[in-house]
N, CA, C and O of each residue as an XYZ file, in Angstrom:
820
protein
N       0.849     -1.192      0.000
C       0.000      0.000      0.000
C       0.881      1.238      0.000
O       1.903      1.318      0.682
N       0.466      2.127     -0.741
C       1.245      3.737     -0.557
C       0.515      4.793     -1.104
O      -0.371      4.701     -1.954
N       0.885      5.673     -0.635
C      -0.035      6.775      0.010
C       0.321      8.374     -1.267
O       1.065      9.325     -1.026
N      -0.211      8.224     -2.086
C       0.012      9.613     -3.072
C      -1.177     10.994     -2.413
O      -2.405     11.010     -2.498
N      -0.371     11.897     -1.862
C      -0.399     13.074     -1.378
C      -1.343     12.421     -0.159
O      -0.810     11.768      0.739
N      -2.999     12.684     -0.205
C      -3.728     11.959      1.298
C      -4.582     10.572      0.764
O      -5.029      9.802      1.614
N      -4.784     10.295     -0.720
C      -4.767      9.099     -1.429
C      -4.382      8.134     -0.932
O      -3.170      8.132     -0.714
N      -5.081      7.017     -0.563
C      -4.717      5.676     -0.359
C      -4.779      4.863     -1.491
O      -5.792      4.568     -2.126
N      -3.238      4.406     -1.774
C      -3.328      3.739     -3.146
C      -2.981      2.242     -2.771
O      -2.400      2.108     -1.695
N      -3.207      1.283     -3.378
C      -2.675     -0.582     -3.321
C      -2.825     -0.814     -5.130
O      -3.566     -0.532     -6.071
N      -1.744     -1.420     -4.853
C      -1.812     -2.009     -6.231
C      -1.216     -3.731     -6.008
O      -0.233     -4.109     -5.371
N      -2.435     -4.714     -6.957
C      -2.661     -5.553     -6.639
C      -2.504     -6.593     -8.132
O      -3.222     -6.495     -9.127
N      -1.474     -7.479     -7.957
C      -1.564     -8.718     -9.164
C      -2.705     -9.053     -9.206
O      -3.482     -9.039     -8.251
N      -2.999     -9.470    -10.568
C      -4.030    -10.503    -10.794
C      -3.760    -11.746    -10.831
O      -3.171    -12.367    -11.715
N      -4.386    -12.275     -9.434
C      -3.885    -13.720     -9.616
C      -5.465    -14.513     -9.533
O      -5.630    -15.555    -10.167
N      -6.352    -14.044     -8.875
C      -7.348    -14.825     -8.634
C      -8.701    -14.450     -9.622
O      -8.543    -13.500    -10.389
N     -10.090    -15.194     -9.637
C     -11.188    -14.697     -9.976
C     -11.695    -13.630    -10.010
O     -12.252    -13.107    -10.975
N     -11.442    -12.920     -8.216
C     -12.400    -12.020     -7.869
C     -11.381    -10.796     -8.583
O     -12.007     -9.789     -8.915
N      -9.633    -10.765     -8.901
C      -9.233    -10.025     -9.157
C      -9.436     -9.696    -10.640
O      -9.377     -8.554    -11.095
N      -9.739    -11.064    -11.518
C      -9.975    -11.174    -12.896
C     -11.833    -10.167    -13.474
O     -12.292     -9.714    -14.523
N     -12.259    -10.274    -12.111
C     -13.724     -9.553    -12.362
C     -13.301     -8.314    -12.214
O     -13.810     -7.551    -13.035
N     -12.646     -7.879    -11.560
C     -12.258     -6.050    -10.969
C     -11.522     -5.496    -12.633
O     -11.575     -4.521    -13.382
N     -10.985     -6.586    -12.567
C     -10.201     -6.431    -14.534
C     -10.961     -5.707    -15.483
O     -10.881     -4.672    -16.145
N     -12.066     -7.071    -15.203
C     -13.233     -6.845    -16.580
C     -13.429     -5.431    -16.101
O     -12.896     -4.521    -16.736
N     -13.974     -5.237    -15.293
C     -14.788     -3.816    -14.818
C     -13.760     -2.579    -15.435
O     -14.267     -1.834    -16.273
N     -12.368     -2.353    -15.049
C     -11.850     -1.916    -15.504
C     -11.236     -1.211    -16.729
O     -10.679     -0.139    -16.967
N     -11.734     -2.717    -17.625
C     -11.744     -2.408    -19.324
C     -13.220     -1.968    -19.946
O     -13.373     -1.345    -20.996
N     -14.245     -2.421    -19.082
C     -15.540     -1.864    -19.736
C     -15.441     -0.214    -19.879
O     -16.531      0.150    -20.321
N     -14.948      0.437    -19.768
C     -14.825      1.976    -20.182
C     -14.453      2.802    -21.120
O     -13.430      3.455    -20.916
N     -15.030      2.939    -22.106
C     -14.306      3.326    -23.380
C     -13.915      4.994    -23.308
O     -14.198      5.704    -22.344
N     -13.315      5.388    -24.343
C     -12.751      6.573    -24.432
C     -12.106      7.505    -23.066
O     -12.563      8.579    -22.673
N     -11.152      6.906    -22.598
C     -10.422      7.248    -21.637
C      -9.286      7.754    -21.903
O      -8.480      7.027    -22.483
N      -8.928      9.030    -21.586
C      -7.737      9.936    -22.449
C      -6.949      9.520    -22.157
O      -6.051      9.551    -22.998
N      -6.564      8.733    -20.656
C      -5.285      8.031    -20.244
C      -4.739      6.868    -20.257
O      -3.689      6.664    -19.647
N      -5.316      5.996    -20.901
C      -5.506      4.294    -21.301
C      -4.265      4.606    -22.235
O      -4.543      5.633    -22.854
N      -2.973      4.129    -22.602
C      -1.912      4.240    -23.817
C      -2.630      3.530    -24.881
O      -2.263      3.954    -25.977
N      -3.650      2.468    -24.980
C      -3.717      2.321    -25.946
C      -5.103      3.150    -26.499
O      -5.868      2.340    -27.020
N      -5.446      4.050    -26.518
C      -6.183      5.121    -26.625
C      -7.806      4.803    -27.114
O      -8.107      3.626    -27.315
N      -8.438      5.460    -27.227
C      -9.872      4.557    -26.957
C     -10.882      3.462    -28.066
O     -11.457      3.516    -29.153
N     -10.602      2.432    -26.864
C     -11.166      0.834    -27.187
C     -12.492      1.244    -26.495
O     -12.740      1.979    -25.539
N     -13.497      0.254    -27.604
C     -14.652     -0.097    -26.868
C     -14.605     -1.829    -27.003
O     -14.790     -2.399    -28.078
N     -14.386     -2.387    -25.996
C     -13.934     -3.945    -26.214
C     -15.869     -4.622    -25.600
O     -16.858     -4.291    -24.946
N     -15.568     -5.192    -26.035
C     -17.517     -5.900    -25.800
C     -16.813     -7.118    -24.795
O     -15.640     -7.491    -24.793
N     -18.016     -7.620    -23.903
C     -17.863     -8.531    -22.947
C     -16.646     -9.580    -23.312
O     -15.684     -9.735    -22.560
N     -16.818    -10.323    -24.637
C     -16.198    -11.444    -25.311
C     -14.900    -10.481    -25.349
O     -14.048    -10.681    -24.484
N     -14.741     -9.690    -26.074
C     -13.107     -9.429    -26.081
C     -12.654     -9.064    -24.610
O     -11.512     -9.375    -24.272
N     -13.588     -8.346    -23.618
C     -12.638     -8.271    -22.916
C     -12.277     -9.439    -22.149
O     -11.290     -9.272    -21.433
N     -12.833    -10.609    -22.109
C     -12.741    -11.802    -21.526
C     -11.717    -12.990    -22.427
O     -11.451    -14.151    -22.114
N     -11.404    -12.406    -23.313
C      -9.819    -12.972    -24.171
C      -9.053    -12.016    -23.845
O      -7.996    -12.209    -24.446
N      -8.971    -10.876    -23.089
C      -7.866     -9.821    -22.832
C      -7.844    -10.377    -21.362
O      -6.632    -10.521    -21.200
N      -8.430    -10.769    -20.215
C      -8.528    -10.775    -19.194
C      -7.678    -12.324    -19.298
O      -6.576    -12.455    -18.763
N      -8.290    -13.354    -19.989
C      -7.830    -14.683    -19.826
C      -6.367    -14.738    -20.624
O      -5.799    -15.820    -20.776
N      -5.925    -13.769    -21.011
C      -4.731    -14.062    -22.298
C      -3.647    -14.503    -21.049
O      -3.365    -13.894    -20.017
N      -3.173    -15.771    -21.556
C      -2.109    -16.216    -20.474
C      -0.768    -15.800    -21.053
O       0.214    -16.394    -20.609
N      -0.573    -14.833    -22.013
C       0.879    -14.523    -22.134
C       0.241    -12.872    -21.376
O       1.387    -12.432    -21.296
N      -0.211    -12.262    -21.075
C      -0.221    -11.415    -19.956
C      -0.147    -11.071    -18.717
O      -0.377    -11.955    -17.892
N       0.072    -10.192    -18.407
C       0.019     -9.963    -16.354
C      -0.206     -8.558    -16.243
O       0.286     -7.545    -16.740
N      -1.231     -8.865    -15.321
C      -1.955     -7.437    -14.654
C      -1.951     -6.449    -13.540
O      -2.341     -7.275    -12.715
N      -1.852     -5.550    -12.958
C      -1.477     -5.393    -11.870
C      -2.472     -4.139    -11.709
O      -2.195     -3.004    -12.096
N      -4.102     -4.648    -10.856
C      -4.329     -3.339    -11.021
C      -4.237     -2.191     -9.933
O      -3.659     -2.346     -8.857
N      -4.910     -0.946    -10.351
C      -4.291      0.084     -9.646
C      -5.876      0.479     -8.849
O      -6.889      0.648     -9.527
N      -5.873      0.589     -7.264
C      -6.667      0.788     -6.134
C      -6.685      1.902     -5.852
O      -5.541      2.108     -5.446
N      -7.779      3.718     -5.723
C      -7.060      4.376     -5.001
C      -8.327      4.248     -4.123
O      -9.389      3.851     -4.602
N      -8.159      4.661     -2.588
C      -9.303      4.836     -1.691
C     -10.331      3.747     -2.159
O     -11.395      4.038     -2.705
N      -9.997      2.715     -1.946
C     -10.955      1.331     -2.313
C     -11.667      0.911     -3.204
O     -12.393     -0.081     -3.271
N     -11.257      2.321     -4.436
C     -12.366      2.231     -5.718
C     -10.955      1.742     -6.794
O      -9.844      2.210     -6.546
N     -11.220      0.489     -8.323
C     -10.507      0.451     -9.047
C     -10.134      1.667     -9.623
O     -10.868      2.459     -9.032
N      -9.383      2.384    -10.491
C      -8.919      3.494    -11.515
C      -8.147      3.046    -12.551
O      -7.877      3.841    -13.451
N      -7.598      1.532    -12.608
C      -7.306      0.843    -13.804
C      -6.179     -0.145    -13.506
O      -6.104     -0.789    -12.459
N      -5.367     -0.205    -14.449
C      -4.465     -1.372    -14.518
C      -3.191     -1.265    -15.586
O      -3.016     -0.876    -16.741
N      -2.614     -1.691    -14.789
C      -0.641     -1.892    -15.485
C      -0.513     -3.208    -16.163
O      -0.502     -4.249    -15.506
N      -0.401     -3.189    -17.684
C      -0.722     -4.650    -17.786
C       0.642     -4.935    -18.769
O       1.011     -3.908    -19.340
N       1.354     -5.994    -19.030
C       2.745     -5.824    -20.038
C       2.434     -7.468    -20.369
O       1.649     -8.202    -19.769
N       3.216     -7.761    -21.395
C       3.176     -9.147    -22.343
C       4.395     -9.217    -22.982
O       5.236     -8.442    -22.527
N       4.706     -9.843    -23.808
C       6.158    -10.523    -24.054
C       5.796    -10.612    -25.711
O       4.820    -11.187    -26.193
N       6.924     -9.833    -26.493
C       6.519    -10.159    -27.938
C       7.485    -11.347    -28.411
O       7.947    -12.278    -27.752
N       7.651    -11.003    -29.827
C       8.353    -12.676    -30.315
C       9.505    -12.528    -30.147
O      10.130    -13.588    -30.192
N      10.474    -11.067    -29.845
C      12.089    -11.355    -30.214
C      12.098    -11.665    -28.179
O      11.483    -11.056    -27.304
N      13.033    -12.800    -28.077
C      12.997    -13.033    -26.785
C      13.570    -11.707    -26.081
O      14.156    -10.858    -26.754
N      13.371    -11.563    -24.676
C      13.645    -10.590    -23.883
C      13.088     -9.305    -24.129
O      13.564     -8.258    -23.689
N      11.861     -9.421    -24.985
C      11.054     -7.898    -25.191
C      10.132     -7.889    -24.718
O       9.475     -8.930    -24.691
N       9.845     -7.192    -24.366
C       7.737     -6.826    -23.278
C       7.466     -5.580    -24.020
O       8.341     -4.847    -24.479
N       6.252     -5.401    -24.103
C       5.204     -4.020    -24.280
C       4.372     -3.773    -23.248
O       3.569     -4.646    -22.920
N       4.433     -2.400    -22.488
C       3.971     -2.055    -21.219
C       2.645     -1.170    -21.783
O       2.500     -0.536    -22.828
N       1.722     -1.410    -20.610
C       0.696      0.008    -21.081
C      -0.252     -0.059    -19.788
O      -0.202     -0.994    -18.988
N      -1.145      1.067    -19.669
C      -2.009      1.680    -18.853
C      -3.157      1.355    -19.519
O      -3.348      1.425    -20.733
N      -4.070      0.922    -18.488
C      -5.685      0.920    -19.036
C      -6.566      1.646    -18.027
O      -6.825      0.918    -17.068
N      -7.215      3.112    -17.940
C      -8.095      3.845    -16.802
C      -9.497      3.511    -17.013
O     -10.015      3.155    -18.072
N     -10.007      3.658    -15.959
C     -11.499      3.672    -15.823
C     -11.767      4.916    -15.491
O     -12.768      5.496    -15.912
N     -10.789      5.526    -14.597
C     -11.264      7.124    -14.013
C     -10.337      7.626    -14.099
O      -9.321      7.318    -13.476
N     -10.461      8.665    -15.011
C      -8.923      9.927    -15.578
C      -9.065     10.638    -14.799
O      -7.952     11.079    -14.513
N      -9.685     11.006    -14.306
C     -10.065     12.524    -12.981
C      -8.589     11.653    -11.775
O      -7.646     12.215    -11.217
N      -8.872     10.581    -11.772
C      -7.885     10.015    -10.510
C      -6.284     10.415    -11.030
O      -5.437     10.792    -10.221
N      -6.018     10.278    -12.443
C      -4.980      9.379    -12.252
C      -3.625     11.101    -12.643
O      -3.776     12.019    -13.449
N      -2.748     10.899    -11.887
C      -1.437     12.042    -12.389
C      -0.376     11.301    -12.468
O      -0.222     10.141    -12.087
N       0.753     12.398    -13.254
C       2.042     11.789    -13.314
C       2.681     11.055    -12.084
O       3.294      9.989    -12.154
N       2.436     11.818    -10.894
C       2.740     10.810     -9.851
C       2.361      9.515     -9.727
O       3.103      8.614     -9.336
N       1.372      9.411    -10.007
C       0.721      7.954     -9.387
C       0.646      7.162    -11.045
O       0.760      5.937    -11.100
N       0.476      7.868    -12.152
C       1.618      6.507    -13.267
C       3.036      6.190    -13.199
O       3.668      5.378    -13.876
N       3.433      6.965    -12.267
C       5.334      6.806    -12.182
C       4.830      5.469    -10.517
O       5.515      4.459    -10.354
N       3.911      5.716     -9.783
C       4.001      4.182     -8.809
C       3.624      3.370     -9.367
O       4.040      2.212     -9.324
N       2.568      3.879    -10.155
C       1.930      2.173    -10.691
C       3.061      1.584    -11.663
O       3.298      0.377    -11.607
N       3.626      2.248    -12.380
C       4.430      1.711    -13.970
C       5.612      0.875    -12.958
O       5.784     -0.330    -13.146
N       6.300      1.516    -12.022
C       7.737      1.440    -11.282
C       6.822     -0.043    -10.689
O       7.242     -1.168    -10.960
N       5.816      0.129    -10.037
C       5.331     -1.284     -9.340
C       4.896     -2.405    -10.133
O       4.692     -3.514     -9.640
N       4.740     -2.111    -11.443
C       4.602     -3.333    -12.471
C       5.929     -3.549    -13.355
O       5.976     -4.412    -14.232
N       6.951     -2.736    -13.065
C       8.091     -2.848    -13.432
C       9.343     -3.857    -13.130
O      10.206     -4.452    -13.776
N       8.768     -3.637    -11.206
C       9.573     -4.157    -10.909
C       9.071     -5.822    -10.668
O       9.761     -6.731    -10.207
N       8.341     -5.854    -10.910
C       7.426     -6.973    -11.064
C       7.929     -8.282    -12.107
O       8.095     -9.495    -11.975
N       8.078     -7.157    -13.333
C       8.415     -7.548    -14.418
C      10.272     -7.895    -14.823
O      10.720     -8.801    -15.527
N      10.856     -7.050    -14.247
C      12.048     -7.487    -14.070
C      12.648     -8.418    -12.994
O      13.724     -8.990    -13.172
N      12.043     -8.524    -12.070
C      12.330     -9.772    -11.282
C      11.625    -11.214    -11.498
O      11.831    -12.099    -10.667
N      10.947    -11.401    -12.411
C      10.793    -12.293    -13.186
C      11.102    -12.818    -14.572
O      11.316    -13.937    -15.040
N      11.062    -11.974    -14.901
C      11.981    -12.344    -16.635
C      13.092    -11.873    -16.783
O      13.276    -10.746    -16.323
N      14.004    -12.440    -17.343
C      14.916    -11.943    -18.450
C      14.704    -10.625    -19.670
O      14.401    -10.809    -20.848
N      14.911     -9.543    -19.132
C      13.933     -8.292    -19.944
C      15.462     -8.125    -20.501
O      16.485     -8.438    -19.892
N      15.334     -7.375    -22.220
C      16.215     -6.819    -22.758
C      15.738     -5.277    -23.564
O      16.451     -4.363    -23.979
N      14.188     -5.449    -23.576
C      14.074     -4.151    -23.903
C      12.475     -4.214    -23.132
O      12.044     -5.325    -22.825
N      11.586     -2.889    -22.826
C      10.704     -2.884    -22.521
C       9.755     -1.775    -23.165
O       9.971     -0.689    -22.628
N       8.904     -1.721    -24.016
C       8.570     -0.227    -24.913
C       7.017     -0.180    -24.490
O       6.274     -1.098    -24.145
N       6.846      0.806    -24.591
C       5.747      2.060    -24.140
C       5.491      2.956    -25.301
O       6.341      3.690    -25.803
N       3.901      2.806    -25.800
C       2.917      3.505    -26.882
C       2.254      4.497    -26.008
O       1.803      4.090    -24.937
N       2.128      5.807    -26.337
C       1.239      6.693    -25.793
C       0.725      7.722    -26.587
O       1.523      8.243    -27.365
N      -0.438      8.138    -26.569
C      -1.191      8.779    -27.832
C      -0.508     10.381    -27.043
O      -0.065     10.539    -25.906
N      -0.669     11.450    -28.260
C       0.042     12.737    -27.629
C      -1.077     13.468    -27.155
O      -0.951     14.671    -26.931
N      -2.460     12.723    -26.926
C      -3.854     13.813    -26.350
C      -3.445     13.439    -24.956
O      -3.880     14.168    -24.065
N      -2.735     12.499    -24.638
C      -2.593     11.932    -23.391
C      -1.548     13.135    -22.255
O      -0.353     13.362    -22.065
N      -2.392     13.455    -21.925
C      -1.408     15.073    -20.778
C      -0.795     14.235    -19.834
O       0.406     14.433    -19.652
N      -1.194     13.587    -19.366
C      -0.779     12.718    -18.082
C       0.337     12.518    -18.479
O       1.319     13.245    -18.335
N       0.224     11.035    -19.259
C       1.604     10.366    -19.833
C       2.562     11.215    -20.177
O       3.645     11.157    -19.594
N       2.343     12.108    -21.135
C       3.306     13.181    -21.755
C       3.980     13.802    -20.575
O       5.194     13.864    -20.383
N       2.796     14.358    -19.631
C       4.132     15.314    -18.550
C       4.547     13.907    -17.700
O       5.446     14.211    -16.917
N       4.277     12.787    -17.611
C       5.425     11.445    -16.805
C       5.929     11.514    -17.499
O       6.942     12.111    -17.134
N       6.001     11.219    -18.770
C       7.346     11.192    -20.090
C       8.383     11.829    -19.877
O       9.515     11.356    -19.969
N       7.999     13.408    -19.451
C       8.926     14.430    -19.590
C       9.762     14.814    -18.318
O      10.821     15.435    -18.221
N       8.832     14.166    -17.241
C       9.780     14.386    -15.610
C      10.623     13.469    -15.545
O      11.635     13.571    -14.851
N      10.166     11.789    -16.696
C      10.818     10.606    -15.517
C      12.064      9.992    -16.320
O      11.984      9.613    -17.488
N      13.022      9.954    -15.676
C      14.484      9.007    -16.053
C      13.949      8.215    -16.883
O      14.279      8.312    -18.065
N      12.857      7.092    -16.420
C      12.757      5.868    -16.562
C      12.627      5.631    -17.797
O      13.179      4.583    -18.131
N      11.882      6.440    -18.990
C      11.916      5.730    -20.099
C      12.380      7.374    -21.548
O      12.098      8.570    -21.479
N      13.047      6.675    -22.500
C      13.317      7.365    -23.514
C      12.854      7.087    -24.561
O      12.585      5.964    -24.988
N      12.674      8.474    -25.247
C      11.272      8.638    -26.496
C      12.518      8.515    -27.355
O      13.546      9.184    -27.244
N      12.159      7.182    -28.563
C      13.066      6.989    -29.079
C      12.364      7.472    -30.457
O      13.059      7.204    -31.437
N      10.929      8.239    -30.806
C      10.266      8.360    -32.014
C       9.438      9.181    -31.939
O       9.574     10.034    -31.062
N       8.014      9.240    -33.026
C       6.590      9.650    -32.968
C       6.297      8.753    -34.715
O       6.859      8.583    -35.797
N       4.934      8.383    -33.928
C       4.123      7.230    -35.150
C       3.237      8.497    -35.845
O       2.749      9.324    -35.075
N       3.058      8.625    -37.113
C       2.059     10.200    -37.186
C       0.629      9.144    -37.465
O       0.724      8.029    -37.980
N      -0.415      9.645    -37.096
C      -1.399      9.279    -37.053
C      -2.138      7.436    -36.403
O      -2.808      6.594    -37.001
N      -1.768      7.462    -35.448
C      -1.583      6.095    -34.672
C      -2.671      6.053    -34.219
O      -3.438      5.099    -34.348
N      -2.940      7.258    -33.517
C      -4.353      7.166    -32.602
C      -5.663      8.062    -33.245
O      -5.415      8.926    -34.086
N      -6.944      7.833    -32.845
C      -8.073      8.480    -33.524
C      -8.947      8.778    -32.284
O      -9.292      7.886    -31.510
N      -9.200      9.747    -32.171
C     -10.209     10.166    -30.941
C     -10.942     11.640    -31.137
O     -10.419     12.565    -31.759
N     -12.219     11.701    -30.513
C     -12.554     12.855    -31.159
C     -12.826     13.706    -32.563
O     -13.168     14.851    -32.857
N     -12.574     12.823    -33.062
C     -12.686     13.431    -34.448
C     -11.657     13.734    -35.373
O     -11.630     14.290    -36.471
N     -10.525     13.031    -34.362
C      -8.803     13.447    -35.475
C      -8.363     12.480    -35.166
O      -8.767     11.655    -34.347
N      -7.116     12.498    -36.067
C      -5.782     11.798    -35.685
C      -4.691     12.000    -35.075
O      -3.927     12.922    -35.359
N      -4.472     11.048    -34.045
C      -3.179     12.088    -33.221
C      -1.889     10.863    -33.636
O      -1.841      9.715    -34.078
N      -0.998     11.869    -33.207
C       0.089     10.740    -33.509
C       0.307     10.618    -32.135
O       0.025     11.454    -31.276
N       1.133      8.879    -31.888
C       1.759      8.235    -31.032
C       3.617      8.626    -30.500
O       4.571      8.907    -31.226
N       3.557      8.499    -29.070
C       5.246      8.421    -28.770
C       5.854      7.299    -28.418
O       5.705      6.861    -27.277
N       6.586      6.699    -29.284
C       7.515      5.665    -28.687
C       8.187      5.360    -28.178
O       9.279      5.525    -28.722
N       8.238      4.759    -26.943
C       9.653      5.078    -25.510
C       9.593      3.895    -25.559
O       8.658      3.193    -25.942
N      10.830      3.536    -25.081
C      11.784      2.490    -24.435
C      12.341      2.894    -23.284
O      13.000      3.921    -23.113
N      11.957      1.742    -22.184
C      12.559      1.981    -20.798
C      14.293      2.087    -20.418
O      15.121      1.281    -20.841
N      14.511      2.912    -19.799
C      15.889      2.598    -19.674
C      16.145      1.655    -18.107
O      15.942      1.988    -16.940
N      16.571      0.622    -18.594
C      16.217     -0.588    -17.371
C      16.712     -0.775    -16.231
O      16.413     -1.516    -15.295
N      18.005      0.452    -16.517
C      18.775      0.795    -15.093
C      17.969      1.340    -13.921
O      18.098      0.969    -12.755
N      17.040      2.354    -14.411
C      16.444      3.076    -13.803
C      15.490      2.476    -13.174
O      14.942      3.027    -12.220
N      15.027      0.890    -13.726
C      14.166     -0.157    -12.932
C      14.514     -1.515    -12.406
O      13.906     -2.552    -12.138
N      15.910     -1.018    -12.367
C      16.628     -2.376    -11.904
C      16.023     -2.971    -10.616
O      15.561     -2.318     -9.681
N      16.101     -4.368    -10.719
C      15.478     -5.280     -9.279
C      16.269     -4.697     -8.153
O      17.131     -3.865     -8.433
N      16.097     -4.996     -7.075
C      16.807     -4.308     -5.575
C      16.192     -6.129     -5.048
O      15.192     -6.695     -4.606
N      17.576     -6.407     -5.473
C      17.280     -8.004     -4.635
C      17.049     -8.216     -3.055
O      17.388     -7.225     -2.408
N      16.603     -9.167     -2.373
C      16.499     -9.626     -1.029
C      17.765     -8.982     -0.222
O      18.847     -8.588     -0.658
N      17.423     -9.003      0.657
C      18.709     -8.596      1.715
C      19.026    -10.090      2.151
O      18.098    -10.730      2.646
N      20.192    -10.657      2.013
C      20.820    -11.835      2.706
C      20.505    -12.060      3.872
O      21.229    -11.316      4.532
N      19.793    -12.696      4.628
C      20.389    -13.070      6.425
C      21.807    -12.809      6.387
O      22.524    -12.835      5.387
N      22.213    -12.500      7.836
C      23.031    -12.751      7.995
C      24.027    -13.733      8.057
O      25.194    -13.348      8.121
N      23.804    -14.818      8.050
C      24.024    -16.119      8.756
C      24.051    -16.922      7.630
O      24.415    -18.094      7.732
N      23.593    -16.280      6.189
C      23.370    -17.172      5.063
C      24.689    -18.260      4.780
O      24.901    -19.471      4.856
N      25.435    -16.986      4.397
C      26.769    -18.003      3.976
C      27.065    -19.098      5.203
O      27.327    -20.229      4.794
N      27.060    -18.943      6.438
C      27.112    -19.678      7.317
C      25.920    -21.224      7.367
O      26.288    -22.378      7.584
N      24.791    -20.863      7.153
C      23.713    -21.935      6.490
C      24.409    -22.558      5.770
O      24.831    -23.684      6.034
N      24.723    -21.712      4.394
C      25.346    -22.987      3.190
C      26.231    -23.649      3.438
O      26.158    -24.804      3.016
N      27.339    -23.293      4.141
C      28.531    -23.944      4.708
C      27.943    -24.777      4.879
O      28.034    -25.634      4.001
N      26.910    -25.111      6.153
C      26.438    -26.645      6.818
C      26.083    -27.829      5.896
O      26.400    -29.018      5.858
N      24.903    -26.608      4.810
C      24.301    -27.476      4.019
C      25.416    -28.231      3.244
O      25.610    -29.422      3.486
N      26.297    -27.436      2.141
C      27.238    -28.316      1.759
C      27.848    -28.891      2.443
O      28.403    -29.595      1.599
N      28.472    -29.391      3.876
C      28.907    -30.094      4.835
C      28.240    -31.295      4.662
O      28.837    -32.271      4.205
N      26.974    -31.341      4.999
C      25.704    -32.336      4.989
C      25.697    -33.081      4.005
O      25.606    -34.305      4.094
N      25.808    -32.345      2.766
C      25.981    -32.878      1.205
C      27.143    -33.914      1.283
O      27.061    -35.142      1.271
N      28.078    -33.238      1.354
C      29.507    -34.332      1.320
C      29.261    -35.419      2.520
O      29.773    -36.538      2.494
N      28.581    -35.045      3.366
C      28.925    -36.587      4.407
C      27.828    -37.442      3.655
O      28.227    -38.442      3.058
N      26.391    -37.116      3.631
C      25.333    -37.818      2.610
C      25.871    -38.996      1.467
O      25.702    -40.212      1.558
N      26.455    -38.372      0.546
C      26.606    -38.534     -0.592
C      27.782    -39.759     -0.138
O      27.774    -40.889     -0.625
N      28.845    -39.248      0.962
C      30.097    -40.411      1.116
C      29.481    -41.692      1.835
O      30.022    -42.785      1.663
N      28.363    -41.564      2.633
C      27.516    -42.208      3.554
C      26.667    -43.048      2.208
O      26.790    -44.261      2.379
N      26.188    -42.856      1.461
C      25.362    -43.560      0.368
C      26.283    -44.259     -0.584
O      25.852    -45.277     -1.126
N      27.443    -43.866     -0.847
C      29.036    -44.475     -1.754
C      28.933    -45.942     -1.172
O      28.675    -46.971     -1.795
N      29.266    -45.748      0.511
C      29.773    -46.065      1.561
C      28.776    -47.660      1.258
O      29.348    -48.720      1.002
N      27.598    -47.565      1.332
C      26.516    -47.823      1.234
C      26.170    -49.070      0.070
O      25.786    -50.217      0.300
N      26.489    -48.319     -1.445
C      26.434    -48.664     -2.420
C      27.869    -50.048     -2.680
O      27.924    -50.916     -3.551
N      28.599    -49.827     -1.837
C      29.720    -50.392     -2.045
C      29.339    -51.736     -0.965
O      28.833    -52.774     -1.390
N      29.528    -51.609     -0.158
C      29.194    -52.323      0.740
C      27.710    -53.438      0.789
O      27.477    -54.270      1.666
N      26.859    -53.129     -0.437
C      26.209    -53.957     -0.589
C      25.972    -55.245     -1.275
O      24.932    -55.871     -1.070
């Protein structure tokens, strides 16, 4: 749980049912200026192949006990690549602050589980939010612009293409016990008498 300005925020994997229903709810909202992939109207059936897609992972975003959307990333074909993106239900909620916790908390998510070599980010340029996170945060570099990518309102906007810079989301591994290296010592101790004890064993029979 963490706390943006007097906001109570949690952000929560999808691992279960009841989290897979908060999902759906989430994507039923069309034309949302802050969603990166800019506005879907997905019908029950699609969003229930977006919710079940098992090359995905979700992480959605809680503030004050109501959903406001979800951090969701997938894995394309060249190994070690992901595509990250934002999906809102309520734009009134969401600022550059609190897409720099949610993105950093599905980030790190994402790098302590895979093997990441690149990680890229689509964002339409009606998108104010994204654009001023774009422009405060280390974390990712605009390596382009797509001209006419997105359609909303009555035009075409073009898209920005960033790539994360992965330093800036590097894992912060476990803290060791103290005592660890001292554990393994035993364990390998244990190993070698085992193993001479079963020789011992094998021979002798």
């Amino acid at each position: 749980m963490a706390a943006v300005g007097e906001t109570r925020v949690e952000f929560i994997p999808v691992t279960t049912a009841a989290d897979e229903e908060i999902l759906d709810g989430v994507l039923s909202r069309p034309f949302s200026y802050v969603s990166t992939e800019g506005a879907v109207w997905r019908s029950a059936a699609e969003r229930l192949r977006y919710v079940r897609d098992e090359r995905k992972s979700h992480l959605l975003v809680i503030s004050d006990g109501q959903p406001v959307g979800a951090v969701s990333w997938s894995p394309g074909q060249t190994p070690g690549f992901f595509r990250i993106g934002l999906v809102s239900c309520r734009d009134e909620t969401w600022t550059p602050a609190l897409v720099d916790r949610a993105v950093r908390r599905a980030m790190a998510l994402l790098t302590r589980a895979a093997e990441v070599q690149r990680v890229e980010l689509l964002a339409p340029t009606y998108n104010d939010v994204f654009l001023e996170y774009l422009t405060d945060c280390a974390g990712f570099e605009v390596e382009g612009v797509l001209r006419d990518r997105f359609f909303l309102d009555g035009r075409y906007w073009p898209g920005v293409v960033c790539c994360a810079d992965l330093r800036e989301f590097a894992p912060q591994g476990a803290v060791e016990p103290a005592g660890r290296q001292e554990l393994l010592d035993r364990l390998r101790k244990k190993a070698l008498e085992d193993l001479a004890h079963a020789d011992h064993d094998m021979w002798s029979a």
